[in-house]
C-alpha positions as CSV (number, residue, x, y, z in Angstrom):
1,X,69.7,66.3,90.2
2,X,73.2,67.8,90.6
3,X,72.9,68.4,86.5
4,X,70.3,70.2,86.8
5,X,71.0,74.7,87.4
6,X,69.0,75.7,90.5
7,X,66.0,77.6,90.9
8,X,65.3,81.3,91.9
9,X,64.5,80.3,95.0
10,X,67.1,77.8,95.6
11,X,69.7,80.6,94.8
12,X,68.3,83.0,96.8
13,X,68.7,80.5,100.0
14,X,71.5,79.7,99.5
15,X,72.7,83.3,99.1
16,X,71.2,84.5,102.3
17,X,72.2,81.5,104.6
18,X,76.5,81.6,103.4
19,X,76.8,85.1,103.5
20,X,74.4,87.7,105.0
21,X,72.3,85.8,107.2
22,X,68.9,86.9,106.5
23,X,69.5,90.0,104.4
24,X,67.2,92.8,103.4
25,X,66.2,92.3,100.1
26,X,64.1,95.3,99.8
27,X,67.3,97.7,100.3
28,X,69.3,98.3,97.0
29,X,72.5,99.4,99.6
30,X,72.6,96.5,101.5
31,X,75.5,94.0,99.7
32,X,78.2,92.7,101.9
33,X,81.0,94.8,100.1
34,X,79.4,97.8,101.5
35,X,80.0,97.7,105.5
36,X,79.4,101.3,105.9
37,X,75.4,100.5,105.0
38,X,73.2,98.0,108.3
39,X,70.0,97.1,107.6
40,X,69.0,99.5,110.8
41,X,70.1,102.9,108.8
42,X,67.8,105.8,108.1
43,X,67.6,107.6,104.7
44,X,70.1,110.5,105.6
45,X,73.0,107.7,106.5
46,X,72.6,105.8,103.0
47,X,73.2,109.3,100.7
48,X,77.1,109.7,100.5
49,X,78.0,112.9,101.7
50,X,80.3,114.5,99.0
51,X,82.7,116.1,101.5
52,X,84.3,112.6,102.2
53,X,85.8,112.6,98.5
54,X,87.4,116.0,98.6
55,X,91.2,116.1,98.5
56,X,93.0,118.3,100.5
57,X,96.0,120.1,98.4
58,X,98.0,120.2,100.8
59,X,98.3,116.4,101.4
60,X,98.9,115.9,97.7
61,X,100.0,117.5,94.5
62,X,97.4,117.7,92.0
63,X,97.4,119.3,88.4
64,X,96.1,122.8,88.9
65,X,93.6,122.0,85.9
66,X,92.8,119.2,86.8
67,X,92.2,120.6,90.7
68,X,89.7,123.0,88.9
69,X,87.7,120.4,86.6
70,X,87.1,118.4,90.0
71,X,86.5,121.4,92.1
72,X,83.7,122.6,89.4
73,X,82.4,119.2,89.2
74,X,82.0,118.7,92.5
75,X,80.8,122.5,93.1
76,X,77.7,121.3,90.9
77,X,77.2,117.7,92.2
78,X,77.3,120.0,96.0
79,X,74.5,122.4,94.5
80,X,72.6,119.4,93.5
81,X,72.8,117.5,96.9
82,X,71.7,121.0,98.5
83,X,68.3,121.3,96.1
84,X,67.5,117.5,97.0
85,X,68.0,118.0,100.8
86,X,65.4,121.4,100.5
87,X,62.9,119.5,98.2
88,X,63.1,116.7,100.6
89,X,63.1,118.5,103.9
90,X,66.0,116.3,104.3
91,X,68.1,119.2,106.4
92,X,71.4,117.2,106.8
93,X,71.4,116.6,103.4
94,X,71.0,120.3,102.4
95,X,73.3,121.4,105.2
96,X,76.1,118.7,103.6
97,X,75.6,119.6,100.2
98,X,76.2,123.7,101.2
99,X,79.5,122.9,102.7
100,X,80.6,120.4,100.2
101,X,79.7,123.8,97.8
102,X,81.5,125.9,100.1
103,X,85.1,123.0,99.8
104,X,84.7,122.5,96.4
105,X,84.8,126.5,95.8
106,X,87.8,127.3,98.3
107,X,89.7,124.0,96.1
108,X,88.8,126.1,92.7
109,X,90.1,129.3,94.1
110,X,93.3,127.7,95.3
111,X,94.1,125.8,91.8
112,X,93.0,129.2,90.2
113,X,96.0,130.9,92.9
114,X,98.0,128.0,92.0
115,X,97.7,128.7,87.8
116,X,97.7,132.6,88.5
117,X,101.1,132.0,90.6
118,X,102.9,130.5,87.9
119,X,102.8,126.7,88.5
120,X,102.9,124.8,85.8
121,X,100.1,122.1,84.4
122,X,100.5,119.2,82.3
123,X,97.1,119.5,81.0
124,X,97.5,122.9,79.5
125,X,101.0,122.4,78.5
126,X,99.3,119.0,76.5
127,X,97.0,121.8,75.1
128,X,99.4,124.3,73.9
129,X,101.8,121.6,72.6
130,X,99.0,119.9,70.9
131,X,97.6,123.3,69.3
132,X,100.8,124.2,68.2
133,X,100.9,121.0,65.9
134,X,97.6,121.8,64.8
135,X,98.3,125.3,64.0
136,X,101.9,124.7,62.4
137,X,99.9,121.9,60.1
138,X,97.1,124.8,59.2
139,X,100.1,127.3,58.6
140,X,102.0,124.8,56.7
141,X,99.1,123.5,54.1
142,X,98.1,127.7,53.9
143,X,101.8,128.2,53.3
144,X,102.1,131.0,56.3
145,X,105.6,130.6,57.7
146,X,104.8,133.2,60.4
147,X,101.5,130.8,61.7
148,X,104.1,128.0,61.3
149,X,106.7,129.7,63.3
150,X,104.0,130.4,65.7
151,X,103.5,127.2,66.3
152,X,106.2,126.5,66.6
153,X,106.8,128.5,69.9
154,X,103.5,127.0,70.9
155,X,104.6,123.5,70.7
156,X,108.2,124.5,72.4
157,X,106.2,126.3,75.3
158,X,103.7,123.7,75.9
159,X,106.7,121.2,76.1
160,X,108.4,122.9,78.5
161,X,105.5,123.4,81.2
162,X,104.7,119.5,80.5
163,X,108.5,119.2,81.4
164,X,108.2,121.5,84.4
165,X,104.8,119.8,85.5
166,X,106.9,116.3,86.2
167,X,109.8,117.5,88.0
């Protein structure tokens, strides 16, 4: 009998007796690797509210690109929590998707301070440098030594604000 792989309903047993002790099956958030989630929760406890995974800049140092790609993301994903919570009547989850809006534009408008300031960014500098091997390949097959000299100051520049990015 041991040979022999078990049932459905075997599984399912033995499932609910070792580790949740009569689980919900009709919930899709109830696994025991999420403790945040009981089985006694409403439906405005089980949608994530977006301002738990915003990053203070403060705290920690983050690409000033990359703070805006984020920021506009999350802007976007905000907007969208706000339209479910109205369509739904669901007023938490409109109230939490405005001010997750409201962070994720005040973390765009510092990385755009940050950029407009002078810091430097490894993702443009990546850009620049990568363009500037582009170009200088473009200027070289055209046989345009200014493009290629251009590019060359592109590549140099984009260097050095990768370089100042990881100091």
């Amino acid at each position: 009998m041991s040979d022999l792989p078990m049932t459905n309903k075997e599984a399912l047993s033995s499932v609910s007796e070792s580790h949740y002790n009569a689980a919900d099956l009709s919930n899709p958030y109830m696994y025991p690797s999420n403790p945040s989630i009981t089985s006694n929760s409403n439906v405005e406890q089980n949608i994530p509210s977006l301002l738990n995974n915003t990053h203070s800049t403060l705290e920690e140092k983050v690409d000033p690109e990359l703070q805006k790609i984020k920021s506009s993301i999350w802007k976007r994903a905000a907007q969208i929590q706000s339209t479910i919570g109205s369509i739904t009547g669901l007023e938490s989850l409109q109230t939490s998707g405005e001010r997750a809006r409201r962070m994720a534009e005040k973390e765009y408008e510092e990385a755009e301070n940050r950029l407009n300031q002078g810091e430097a960014s490894r993702i443009h500098g990546e850009y620049d440098r990568l363009m500037g091997y582009v170009s200088y390949a473009i200027g070289h097959v055209a046989g345009d030594t200014e493009m290629q000299s251009k590019a060359n100051q592109r590549t140099l520049n984009g260097t050095n604000e990768i370089d100042k990015s990881t100091r």
